[in-house]
C-alpha positions in Angstrom: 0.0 0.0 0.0 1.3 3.5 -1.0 2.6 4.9 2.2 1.0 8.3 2.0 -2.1 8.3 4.9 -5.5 7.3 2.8 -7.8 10.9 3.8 -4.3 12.3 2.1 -4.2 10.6 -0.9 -8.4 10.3 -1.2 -8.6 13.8 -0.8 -10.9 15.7 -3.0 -10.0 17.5 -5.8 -13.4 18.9 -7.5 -16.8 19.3 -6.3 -17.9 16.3 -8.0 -15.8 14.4 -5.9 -17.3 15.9 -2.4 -19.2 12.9 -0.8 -22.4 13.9 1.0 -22.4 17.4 0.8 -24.8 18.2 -2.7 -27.1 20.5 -1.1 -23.5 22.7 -0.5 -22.4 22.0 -3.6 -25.5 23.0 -5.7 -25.5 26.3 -4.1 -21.5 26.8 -4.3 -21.2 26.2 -8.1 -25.0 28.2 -8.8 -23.1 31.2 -7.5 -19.9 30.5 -9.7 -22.0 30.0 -12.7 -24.3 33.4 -11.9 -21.2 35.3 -10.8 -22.9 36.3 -7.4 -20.5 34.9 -4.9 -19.9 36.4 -1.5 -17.3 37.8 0.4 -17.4 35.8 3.5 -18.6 32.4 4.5 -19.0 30.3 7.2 -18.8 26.2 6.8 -20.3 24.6 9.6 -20.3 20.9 10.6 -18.7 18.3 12.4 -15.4 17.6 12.2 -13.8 15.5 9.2 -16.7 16.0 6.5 -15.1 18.6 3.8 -15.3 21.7 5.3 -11.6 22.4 4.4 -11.5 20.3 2.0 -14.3 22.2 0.0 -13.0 25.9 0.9 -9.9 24.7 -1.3 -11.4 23.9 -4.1 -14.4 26.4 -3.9 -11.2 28.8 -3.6 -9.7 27.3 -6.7 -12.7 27.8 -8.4 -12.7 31.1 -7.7 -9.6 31.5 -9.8 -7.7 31.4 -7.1 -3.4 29.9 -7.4 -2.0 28.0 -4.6 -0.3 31.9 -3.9 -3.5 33.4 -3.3 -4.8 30.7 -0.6 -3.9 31.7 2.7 -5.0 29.0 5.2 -5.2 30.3 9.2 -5.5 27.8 12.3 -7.1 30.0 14.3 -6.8 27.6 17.3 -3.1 28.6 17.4 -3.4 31.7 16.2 -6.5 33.1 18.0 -5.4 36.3 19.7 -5.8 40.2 18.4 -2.1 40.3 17.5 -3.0 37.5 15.1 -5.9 39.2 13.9 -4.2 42.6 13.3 -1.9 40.6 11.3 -4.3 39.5 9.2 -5.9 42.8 8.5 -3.1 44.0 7.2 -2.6 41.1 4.9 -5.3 41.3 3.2 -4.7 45.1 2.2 -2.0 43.8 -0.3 -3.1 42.5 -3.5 -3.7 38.8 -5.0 -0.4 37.3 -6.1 -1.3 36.1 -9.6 -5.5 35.7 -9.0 -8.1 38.1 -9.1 -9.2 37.1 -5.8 -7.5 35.8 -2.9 -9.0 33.7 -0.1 -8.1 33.5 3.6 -9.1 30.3 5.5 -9.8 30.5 9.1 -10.0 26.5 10.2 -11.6 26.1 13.6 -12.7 29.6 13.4 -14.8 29.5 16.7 -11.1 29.4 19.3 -10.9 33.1 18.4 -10.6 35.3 21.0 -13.6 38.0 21.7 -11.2 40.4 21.4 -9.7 38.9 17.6 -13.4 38.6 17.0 -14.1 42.3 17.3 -10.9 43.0 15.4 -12.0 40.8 13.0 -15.4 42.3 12.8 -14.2 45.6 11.1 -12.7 44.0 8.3 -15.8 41.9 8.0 -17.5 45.2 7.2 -15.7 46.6 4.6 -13.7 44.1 3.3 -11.7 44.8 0.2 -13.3 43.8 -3.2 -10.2 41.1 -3.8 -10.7 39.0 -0.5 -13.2 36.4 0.2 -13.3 34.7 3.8 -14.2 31.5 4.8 -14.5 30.2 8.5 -14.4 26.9 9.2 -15.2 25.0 12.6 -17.3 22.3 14.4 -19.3 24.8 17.1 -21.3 27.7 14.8 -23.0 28.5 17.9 -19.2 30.1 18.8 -19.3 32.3 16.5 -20.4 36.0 17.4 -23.8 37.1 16.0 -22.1 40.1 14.7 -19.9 37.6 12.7 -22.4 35.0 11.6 -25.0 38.1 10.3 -22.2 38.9 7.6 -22.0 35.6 6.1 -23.3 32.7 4.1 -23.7 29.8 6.4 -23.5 26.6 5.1 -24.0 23.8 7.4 -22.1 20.4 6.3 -24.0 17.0 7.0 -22.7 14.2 9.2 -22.2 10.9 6.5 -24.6 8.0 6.6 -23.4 4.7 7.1 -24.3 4.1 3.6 -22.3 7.1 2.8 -19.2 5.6 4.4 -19.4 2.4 2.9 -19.8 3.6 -0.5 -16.4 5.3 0.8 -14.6 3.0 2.0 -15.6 0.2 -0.8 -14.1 3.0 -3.3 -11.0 2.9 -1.8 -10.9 -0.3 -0.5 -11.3 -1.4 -4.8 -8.7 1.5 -5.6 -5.7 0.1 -3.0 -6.5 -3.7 -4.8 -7.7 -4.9 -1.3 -11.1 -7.0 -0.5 -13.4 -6.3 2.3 -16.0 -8.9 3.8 -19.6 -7.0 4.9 -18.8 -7.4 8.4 -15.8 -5.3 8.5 -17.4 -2.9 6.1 -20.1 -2.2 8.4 -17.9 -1.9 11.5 -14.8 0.6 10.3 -18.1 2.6 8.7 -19.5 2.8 12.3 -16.2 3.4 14.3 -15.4 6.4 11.6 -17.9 8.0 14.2 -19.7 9.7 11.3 -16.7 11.5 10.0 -14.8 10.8 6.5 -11.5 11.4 8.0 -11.5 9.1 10.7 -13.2 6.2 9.3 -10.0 6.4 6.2 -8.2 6.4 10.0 -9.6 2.9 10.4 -9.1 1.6 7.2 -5.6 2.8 7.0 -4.6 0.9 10.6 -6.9 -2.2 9.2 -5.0 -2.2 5.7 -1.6 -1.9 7.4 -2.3 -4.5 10.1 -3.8 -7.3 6.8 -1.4 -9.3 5.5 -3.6 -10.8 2.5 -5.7 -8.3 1.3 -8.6 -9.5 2.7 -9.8 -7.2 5.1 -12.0 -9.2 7.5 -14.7 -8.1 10.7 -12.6 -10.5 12.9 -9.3 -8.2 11.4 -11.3 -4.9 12.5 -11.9 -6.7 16.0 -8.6 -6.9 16.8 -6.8 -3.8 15.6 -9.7 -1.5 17.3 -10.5 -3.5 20.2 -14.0 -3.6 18.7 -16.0 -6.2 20.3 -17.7 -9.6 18.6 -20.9 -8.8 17.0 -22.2 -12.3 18.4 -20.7 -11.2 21.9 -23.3 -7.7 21.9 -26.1 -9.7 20.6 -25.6 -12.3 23.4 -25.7 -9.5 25.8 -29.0 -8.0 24.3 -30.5 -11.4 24.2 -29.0 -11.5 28.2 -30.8 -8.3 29.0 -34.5 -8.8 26.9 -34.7 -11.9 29.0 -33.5 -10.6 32.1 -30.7 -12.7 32.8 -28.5 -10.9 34.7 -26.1 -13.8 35.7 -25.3 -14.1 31.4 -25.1 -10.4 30.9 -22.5 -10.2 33.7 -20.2 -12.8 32.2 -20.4 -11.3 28.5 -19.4 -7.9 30.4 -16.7 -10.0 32.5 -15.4 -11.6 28.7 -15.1 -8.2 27.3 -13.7 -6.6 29.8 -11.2 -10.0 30.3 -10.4 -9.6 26.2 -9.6 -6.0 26.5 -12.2 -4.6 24.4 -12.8 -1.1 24.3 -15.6 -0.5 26.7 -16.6 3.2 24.8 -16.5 1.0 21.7 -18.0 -2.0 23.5 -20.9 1.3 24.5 -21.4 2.7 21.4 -22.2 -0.7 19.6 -24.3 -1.9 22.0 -26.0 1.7 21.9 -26.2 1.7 18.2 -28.1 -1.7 18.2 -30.7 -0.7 20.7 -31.6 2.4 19.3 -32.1 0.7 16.0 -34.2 -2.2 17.4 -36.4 1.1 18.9 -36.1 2.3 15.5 -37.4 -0.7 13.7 -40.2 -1.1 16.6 -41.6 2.4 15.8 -40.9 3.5 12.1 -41.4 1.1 9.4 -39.6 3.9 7.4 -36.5 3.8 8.8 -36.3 0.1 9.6 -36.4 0.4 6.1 -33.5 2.5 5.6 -32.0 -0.2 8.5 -32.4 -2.7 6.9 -30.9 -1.7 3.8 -27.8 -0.8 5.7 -26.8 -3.9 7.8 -26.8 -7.3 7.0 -29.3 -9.8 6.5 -28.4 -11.4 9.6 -27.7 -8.4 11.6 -31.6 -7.0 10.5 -33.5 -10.2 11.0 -31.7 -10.6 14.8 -33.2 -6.9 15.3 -36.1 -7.2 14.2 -36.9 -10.2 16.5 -36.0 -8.0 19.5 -38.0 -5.3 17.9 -41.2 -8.0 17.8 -41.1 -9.2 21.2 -41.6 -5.7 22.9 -39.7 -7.3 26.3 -36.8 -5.8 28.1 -35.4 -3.7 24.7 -37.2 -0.2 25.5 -36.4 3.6 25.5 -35.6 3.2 29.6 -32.6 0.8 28.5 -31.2 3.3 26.3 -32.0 6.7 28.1 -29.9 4.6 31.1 -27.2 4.0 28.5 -26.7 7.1 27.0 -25.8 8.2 31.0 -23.4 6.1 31.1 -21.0 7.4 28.6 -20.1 10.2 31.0 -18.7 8.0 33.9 -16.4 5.5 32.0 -14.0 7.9 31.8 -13.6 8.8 35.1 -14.5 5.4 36.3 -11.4 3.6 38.4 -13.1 0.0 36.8 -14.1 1.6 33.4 -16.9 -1.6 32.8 -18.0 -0.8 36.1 -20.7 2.0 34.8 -22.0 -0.3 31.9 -22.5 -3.6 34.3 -24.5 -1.1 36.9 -26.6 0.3 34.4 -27.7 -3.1 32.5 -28.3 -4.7 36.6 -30.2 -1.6 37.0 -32.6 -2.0 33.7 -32.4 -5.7 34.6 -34.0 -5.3 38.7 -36.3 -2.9 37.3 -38.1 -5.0 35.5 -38.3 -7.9 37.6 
């Protein structure tokens, strides 16, 4: 495998190449075509879905060389001074472009102070510059700032969106993945481009055939055994409370992850609610995951027992206290006993 990191070398290059993001893009390349772009912009969203990514090549399009791109981390460079700065950069004219634009990534770490500095040249900017802040937190962002500029707010990817992803690359770097560890890097990317390529990268470097397998995903994230959290749901819908605590003791005994260990065991109860109350999206559900995977949910979904909005409501609370737990599989065994006694 070419040893330059996969979001790197998958980067895109063009609009058409921007995964996710059309209701962006539509609007983007309208205001190219009409020649009514904007001076400043904000690109809101979670982290690793194309905010930066798409402020390149929306700059690009713009006519805008390499010279005339002037990226800003405004996490580490967040004061007035830094502001200031800027200010007086953008007085000089474009290199070799009739614009030039100034990229302020994680835009919300500015100061109040660099905000209000910022503010005047958000005014009146001049007629060469175009701005584009980036970051995860728009709610950060001063009023005064946000009023002055086109806010586009970038969508999360679907799991079908990832694995559309990942089976793109997967096919470009010659390598084979089973459905099992297709589904499970696309739900450890945690909704975000960047980090599921982070999976994939650790998953192709770790496979020594090729073939990228769910038991191969298991073992380089510390993902636990599908089989092992559909034991434990079966453990809890029929209120065993002796099996539950030895699949907890196993994973726990294995090293698994216990956030990861969480968030699957989350992800499959919300979807069994899911399936018990929206045909729609057990639809879409069903569509995503596996036959197997489906049909098991769906049974859980049928028998209307211990599997209810109480079990996940209790853990969802739970995410909070591993991490300053002193037994970090303490919180989830206390939380499934307490769901378990309940309902006795």
């Amino acid at each position: 495998m070419d040893k330059q990191v996969l979001y790197q070398k998958y980067r895109p290059e063009s609009f058409e190449e921007i995964f996710g993001q059309e209701h962006i893009i539509k609007v983007l390349k309208g205001s190219l075509e009409q020649g009514t772009t904007g001076h400043a912009y904000i690109f809101s969203g979670p982290r690793g879905t194309g905010k930066t990514t798409t402020a390149r090549i929306f700059a690009r399009a713009l006519g805008c060389s390499s010279n005339d791109i002037v990226e800003m981390d405004a996490a580490s460079n967040r004061k007035i001074e830094d502001v200031r700065a800027l200010r007086e950069s953008v007085l000089s004219l474009p290199f070799d472009s009739e614009k030039k634009v100034y990229i302020l990534d994680e835009a919300h770490m500015l100061t109040k102070e660099a905000f209000n500095a910022f503010l005047k040249t958000l005014e009146e900017p001049p007629a060469h510059v175009v701005f584009i802040l980036a970051t995860t937190e728009l709610d950060k962002i001063p009023i005064t700032i946000a009023s002055r500029c086109q806010i586009f707010n970038f969508r999360a990817p679907t799991q079908k969106l990832l694995k559309e992803m990942i089976s793109k690359v997967v096919e470009r770097e010659g390598y084979h993945i089973d459905e099992g560890a297709l589904d499970l890097v696309a739900i450890l990317g945690n909704g975000s481009y960047r980090d599921t390529q982070g999976v994939l990268q650790k998953l192709m470097s770790y496979s020594a055939d090729k073939e990228l397998t769910r038991e191969e995903v298991e073992s380089v994230t510390g993902a636990p055994r599908q089989t092992m959290i559909h034991e434990l749901l079966t453990a809890i819908n029929e209120r065993n409370a002796e099996k539950a605590l030895e699949i907890i003791h196993e994973a726990e005994a294995n090293n698994t992850d216990p956030v990861i260990f969480l968030e699957l065991l989350t992800r499959n109860i919300r979807s069994v609610l899911q399936i018990r109350f929206s045909p729609k999206r057990a639809a879409e559900i069903k569509e995503d995951l596996g036959e197997d995977q489906y049909l098991f949910l769906e049974s859980l979904a049928k028998d209307k027992n211990n599997i209810h909005s109480a079990l996940l409501s209790k853990i969802l609370e739970t995410y909070g206290k591993i991490s300053s737990a002193f037994l970090k599989y303490a919180p989830i065994e206390l939380a499934i006993l307490e769901i378990i006694d309940n309902n006795e």
